[in-house]
N, C-alpha and C positions, 0 to 999 in steps of 0.2 A: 559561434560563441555558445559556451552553455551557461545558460540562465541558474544561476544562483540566486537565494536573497542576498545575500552580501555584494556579487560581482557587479549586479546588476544595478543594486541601490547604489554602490560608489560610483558607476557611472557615471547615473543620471545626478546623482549629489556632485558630482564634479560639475556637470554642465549648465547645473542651476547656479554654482558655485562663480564660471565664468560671467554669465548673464548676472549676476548681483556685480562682481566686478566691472563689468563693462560699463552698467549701469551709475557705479560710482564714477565713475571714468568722463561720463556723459558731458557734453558740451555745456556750458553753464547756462542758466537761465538768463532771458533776457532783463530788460529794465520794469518790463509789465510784469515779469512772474513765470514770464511762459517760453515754451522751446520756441526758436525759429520754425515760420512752417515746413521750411524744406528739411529742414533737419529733422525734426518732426516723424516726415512720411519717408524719413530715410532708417530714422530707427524702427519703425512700426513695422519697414520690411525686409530688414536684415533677417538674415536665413542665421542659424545656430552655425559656428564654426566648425561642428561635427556633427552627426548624427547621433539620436538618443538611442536606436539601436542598430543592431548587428546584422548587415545585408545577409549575411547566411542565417539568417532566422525567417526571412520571410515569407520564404515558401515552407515552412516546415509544417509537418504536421500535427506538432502537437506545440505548438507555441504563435501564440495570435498577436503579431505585430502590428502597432496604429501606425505609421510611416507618415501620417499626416496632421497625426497630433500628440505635438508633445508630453510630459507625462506633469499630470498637474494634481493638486490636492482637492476633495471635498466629493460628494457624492456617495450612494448608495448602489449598493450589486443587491439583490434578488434571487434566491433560489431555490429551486423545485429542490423537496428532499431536506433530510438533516444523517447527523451522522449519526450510527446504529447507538452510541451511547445515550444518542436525547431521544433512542423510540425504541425504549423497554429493557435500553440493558445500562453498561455507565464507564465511566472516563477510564476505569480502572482495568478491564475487559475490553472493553471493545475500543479502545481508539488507542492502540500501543504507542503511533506517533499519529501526531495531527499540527500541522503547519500554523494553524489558526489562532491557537491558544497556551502554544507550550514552543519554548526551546528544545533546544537537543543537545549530546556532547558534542559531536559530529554530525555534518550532511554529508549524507549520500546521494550524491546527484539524479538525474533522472535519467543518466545514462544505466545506473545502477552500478556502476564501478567507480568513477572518481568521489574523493571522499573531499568533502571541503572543511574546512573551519566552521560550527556555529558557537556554544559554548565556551569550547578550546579552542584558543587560538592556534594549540601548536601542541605536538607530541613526540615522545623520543621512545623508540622499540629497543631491549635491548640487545646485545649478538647472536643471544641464544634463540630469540623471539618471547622469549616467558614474560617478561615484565615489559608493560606501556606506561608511564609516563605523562598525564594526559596536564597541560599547563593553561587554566582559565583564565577567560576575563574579569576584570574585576568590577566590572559599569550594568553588569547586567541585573536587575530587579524584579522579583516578583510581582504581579499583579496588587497586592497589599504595599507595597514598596521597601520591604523586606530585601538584603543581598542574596543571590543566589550564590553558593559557594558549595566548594567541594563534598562540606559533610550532603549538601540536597544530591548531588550525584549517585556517594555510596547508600544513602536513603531507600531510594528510586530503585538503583539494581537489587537491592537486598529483597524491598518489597514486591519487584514484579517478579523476583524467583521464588519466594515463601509461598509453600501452595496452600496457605490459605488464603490469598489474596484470587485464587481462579484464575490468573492470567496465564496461559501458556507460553506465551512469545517470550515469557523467562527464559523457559525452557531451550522454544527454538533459534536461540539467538545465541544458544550457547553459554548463558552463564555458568553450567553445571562444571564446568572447564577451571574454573576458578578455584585457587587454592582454598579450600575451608568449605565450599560449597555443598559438600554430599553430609557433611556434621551439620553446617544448617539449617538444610533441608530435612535431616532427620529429627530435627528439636534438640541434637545436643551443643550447639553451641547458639548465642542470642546473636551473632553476627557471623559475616563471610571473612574470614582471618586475609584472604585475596587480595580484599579491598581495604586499601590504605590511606588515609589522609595524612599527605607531609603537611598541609598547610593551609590555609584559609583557598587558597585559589591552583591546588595543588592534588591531583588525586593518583595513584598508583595502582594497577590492576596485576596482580601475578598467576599465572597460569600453570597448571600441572603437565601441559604441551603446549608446544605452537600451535596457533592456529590459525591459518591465512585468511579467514575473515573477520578477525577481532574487531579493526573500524568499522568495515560496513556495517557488524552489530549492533556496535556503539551507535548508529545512528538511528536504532529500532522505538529508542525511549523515552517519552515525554518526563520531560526532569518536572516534580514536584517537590513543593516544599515541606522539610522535614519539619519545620517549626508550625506547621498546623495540622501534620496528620500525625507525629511521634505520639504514642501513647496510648492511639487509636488500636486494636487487634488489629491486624491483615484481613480477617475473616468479618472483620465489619463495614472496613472501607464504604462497600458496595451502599452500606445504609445511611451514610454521611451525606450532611449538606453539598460536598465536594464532588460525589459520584454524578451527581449531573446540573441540578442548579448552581450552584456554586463553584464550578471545578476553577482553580486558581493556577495559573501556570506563569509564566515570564514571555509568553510568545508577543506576534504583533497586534492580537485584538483582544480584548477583556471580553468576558460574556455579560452582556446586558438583558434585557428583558428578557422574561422566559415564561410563555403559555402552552402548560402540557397537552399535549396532540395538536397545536394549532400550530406556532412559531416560535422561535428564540433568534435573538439579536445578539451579533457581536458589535462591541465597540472597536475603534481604533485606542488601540496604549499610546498615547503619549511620550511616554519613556522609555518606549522599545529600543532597545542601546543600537541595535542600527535605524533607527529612523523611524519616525512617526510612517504608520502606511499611507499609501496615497486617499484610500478609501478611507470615510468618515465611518462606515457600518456596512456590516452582511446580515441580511434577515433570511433567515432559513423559513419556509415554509414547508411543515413539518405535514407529511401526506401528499403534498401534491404529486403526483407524476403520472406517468404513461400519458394520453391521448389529451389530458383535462392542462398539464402541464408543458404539453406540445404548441396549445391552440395560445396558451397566456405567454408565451414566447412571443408568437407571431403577432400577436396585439402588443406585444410591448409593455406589459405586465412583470415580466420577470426576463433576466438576463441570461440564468442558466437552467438549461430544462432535463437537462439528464441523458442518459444512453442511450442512442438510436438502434433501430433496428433497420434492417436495408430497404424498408418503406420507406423510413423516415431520413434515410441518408440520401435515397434517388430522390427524394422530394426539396431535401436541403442544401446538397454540393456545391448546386451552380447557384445560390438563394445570397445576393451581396449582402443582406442585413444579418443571416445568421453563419456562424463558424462553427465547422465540426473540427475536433481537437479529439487526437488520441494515438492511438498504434496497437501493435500484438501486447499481447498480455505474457509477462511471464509464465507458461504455462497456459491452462486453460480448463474447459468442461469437461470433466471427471466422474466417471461410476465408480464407486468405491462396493464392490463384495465386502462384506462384512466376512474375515477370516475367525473368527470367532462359530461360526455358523457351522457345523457339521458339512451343511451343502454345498459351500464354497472351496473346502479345503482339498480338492484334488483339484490340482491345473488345470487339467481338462476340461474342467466346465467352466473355470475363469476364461478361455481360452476360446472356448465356445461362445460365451458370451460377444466378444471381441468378432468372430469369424460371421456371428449371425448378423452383423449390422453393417449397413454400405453405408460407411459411415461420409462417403467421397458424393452420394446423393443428394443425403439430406444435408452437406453441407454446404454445396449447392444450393439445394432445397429453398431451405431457410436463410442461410446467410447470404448467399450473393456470392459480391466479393471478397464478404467482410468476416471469411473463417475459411480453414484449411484444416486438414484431417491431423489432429495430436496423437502422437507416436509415445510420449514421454512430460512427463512434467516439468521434468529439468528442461529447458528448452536454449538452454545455453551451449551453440555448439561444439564450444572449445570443449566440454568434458564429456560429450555424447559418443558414445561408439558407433560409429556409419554401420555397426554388424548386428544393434539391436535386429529385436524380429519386429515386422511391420505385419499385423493382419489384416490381408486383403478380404473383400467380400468375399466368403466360399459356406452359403449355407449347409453345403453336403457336407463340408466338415464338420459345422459344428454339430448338425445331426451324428455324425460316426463320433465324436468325442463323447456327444453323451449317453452314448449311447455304450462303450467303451466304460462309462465311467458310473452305470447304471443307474442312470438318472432317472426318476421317479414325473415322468410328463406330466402326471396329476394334481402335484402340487403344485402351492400357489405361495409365490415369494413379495413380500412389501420392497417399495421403491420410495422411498419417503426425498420430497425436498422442498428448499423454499423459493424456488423459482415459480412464479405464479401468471409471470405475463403469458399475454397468449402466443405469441412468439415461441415460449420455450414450452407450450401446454404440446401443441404441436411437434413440435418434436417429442415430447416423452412418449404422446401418442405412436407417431412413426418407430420409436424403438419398441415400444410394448409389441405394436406387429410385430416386428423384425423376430424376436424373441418368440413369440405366438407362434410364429412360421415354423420353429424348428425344435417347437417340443416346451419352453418356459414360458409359463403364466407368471405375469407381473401383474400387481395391485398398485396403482399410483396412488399416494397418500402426499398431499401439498398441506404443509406447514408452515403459518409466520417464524418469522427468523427464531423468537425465543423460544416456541416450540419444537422446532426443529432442533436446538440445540440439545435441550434439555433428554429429549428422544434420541437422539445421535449421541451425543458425547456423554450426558450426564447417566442416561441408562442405558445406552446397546440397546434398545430397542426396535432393531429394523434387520434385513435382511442385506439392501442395496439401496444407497445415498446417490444424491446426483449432486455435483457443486462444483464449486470455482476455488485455487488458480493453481497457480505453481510456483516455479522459481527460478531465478537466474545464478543465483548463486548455489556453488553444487554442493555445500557443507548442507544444506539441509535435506540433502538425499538421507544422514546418518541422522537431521536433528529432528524431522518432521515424518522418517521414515522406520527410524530404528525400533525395535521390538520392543523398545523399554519407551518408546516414545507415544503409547494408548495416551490420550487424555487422562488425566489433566495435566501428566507428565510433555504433554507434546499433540501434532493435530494428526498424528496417524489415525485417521477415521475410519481404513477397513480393519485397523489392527495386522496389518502386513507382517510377517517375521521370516527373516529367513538370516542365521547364525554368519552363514559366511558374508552376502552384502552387508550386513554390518561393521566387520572385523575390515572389510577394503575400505569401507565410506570413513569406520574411524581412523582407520592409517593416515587415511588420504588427507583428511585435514592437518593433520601433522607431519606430512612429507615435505621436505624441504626443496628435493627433485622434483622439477617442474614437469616433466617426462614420465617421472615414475608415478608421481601422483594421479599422472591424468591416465597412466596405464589402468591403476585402480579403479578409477571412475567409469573408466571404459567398459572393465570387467564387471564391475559393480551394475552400470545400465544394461549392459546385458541379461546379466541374471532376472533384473526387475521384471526385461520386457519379456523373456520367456515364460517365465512364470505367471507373466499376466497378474502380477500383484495387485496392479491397477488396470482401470477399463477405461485407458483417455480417449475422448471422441474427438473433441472440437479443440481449435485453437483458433480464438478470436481473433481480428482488427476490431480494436473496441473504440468507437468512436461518443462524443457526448456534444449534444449542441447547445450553442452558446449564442449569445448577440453579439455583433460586432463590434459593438460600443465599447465592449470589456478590454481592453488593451492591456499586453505583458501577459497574459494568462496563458497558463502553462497550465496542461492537463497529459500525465502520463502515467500510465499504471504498466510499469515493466515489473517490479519488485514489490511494488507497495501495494498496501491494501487499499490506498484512496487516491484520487488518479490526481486531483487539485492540491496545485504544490507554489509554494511563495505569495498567498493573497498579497501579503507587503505590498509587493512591488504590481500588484494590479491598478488602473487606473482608469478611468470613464476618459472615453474621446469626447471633444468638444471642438469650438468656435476656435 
């Protein structure tokens, strides 16, 4: 089965649904008031007519099934960590979707292909593919108890494409596709002519092409309400009560208390149109993690303590009280050359980069199990070419490449990132060798997440980035790759270009040939990997541990940027 908030809550809303019935059903009470005793200890041990989940869920690894206790209401989760919006940046930027506190039109499952209902119940594409049709609920309410309705949809898309709002997952999610969008965007029209509203619970999207991942898009976006931010600038958003204490959405928990750098609490919503969650509250504790966050696990202090490293996975596997949850990451660990840089722009020394590092060591090294050598970002095989280039360890090459490409041994290039555990300190170490070994000096320069940005994306200020992920879906080979895609237009962070991958990657989403399409992508990753646009090292199993108590918890990060998906339907084991 795959876990949905919907599939899952009718489930179990059925089964509770039988148990209230059955209960009606119940033998009558005696003359005292009370059940007969055998009848009594025959209801007390009746088993459920079905199971509350899914035998192929059991052993999975990123879904932590209670098989011994069924799913009940009330209680508190716990957790190391908050999300990048509550530590320094805000709703509007950093949390594009987030399960906790916001709807969506569509889900995108955690397979990262099946698209389900959240929103919409239902959508109709037309022959040509150019117009979606998207048909909402009508029972769903904001946070304030406001209706959600179509106008908050075209709202929401207008605002996360207006670049004065900063967000780029406008960008890379494709709205630019959209009829009216490039006048928008430019300031000559106040709206996306694209987006239509037939109707209170009715919204129409038209596209200047197909595009075969329209839905999965659709499920990029936390819908907010246009009746409390219209009127606001875009470019203010970020300084509103909404940007982080107060962000209002329609999901399954309302935000409650909030202590800046300490904690914030969600509430359970009451009027969440699928169902009150099982959970009463999630208290984020905001800083905890690595070693201090490991130990408050194992004391029973907190229920999720965050992503392990393969210390902490040999320590945790065979551990019955804690659960590790997770899988490969769409993609993975990445050096981004900065193609803007003079010194990057001949292949051969991107290329070189790549040759100097055994990258099959350290990843050993450091991971264990729990990583394997990343070839490509895209890590989706169906549109990978088996004919990219793989660079093997070969330091004598990449000496003869820079050597070819008169490369200057003397200088000294910045490595800037915000990986700071000691985990990953260790490995930049071992690459800085690697590099050393055959002629380039690296300067490590470790930056908190906001500084890093602001340095990365807001100024080009760095030579060579390290960071996280990639994708499953291959439209964003043109949407997070394309030459027009520098920030803040998109997250091309080395600033990559090359005229032809672009022209294949844009076909390709508008091919209707399933064949020909994936020929494009084929040619298109080839180009990439020859060129070494990019420097992917690693490709995690990214694992995160949890207490066992947490039951229904589902943590996957294939596509998404936050691996925790359906709290709703989470619930504390018990008696």
């Amino acid at each position: 089965m795959t876990i949905t908030r919907k599939s899952l809550g009718l489930t179990v809303f059925l089964i509770l649904l039988l148990g209230l019935l059955a209960a009606c059903a119940a033998p009558a009470a005696t003359e005292s008031g009370t059940m007969a005793e055998d009848e009594a200890e025959e209801e007390m041990a009746a088993e459920p007519t079905e199971p509350w989940y899914d035998e192929a869920d059991v052993d999975s690894s990123y879904i932590h099934v209670c098989t011994d206790s069924p799913p009940k209401y009330g209680g508190e989760v716990v957790t190391a960590g908050a999300a990048g919006a509550m530590t320094g940046g805000n709703w509007f930027v950093f949390a594009p979707r987030d399960d906790y506190l916001f709807s969506h039109l569509v889900d995108r499952d955690t397979d990262a292909v099946t698209i389900n209902p959240d929103v919409a119940t239902s959508w109709d594409i037309s022959a040509d593919g150019l117009t979606y049709t998207f048909h909402l609920r009508d029972d769903v309410r904001f946070h304030d108890g406001e209706p959600l309705t179509a106008e908050d949809v075209k709202f929401t898309l207008e605002m996360f494409f207006h670049p004065d709002t900063g967000a780029s997952h406008g960008r890379t999610s494709g709205l630019d596709q959209l009829v009216g969008a490039a006048e928008f965007e430019a300031g000559d029209a106040d709206e996306i002519s694209g987006i239509k509203v037939l109707d209170d619970f009715t919204v129409e999207l038209n596209l200047v092409a197909p595009r075969s991942s329209v839905l999965a898009n659709m499920a990029s976006f936390n819908i907010w309400p246009k009746h409390l931010l219209e009127g606001i600038p875009f470019a203010d958003l970020g300084e509103t009560e909404y940007a982080v204490r107060n962000p209002v959405g329609s999901g399954p928990f309302t935000m409650g208390d909030f202590e800046p750098d300490q904690f914030y609490i969600l509430e359970a919503n009451e009027d969440y149109y699928a169902g009150r969650p099982y959970l009463d509250r999630i208290i984020f504790r905001i800083g905890l993690g690595g070693a201090t966050a490991f130990a408050a696990l194992e004391n029973g202090e907190i229920h999720m303590a965050g992503r392990v490293t393969a210390v902490e996975y040999e320590r945790y596997k065979d551990d019955p009280n804690i659960v590790l949850l997770g899988g490969q990451l769409g993609g993975g660990m990445t050096v981004w050359a900065n193609h803007n840089r003079p010194l990057w722009q001949d292949a051969r020394v991107r290329q070189a980069l790549l040759y100097a590092l055994d990258r099959e060591a350290m990843a050993e090294a450091y991971y264990g199990d729990l990583a394997e050598v990343l070839h490509l970002r895209l890590t989706n095989p169906e549109f990978v070419s088996p004919n990219i280039t793989k660079y093997e360890y070969d330091p004598d090459k990449a000496r003869a490449l820079l050597e070819e490409a008169g490369w200057d041994s003397e200088q000294e290039v910045s490595f800037v990132t915000y990986y700071q555990d000691d985990q990953n300190k260790r490995i930049h170490a071992a690459m800085q060798q690697y590099w050393n070994d055959v002629g380039i000096k690296v300067d490590l320069v470790y930056l908190d997440g906001p500084a890093w940005v602001a340095r990365v994306y807001d100024n080009d200020e760095f030579d060579m980035s390290y960071g996280c992920c990639g994708w499953f879906n291959p439209d964003q080979l043109r949407l997070s790759l394309g030459c027009d895609r520098s920030w803040p237009a998109g997250r091309n962070v080395g600033h990559y270009c090359n005229e032809e991958f672009d022209q294949l990657t844009e076909d390709a989403m508008s091919e209707p040939d399933a064949e020909k399409r994936k020929e494009m992508l084929y040619r298109a990753t080839e180009i990439l990997s020859a060129e070494a646009g990019e420097i992917p090292v690693f490709w995690p199993t990214r694992f995160s541990a949890y207490s066992a108590d947490v039951c229904n918890n589902v943590s996957r990060q294939l596509d998404e940027p936050h691996a925790d998906r359906y709290p709703a339907t989470w619930y504390l084991a018990g008696e």
